[in-house]
N, C-alpha and C positions, 0 to 999 in steps of 0.2 A: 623088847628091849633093843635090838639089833636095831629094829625102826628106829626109836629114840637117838640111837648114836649116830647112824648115819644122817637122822637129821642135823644134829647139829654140828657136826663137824662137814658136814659135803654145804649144805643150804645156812645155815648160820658162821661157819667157819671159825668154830672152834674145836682147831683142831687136836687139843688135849682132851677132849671131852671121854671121860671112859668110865667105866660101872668100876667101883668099890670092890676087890675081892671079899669074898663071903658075907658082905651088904644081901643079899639078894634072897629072898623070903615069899613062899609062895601063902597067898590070904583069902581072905574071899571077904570082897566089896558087893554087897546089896543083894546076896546071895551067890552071887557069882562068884568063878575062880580068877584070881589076879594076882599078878607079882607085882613086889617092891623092891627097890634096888635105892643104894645112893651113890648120887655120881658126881665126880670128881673132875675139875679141871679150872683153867685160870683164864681170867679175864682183865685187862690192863692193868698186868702184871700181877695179879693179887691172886692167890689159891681161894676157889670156892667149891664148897660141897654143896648138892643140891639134893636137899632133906631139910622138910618142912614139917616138926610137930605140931605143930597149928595146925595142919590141916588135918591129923588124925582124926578129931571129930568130928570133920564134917564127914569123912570117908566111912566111920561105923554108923552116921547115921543114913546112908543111903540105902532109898529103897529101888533095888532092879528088876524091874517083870520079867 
């Protein structure tokens, strides 16, 4: 998650970019251990959160060796 942020606020430069308090849920994608988080911040002028239900099923259906 730390990666995430610092990518876009250092390399993308948005610099509000920050995780949702208590967003943050640990899962398991394709067998594996993964977190989820939603993140928060604004882009020409506008608030966005970035969480996408749409892609929930493509994430339950993967398979990870």
């Amino acid at each position: 998650m730390e990666a995430k942020v610092h990518e876009r606020v250092e390399r993308e430069g948005i610099v509000d970019y920050r995780i949702r308090p208590g967003s943050i849920q640990k899962r398991q994608v394709g067998g594996q251990p993964a977190l989820s988080f939603i993140a928060e911040f604004t882009t020409q002028g506008e608030a966005r959160v970035a969480f996408c239900r749409r892609l929930e099923p493509i994430v339950a259906s993967l398979n990870i060796p």
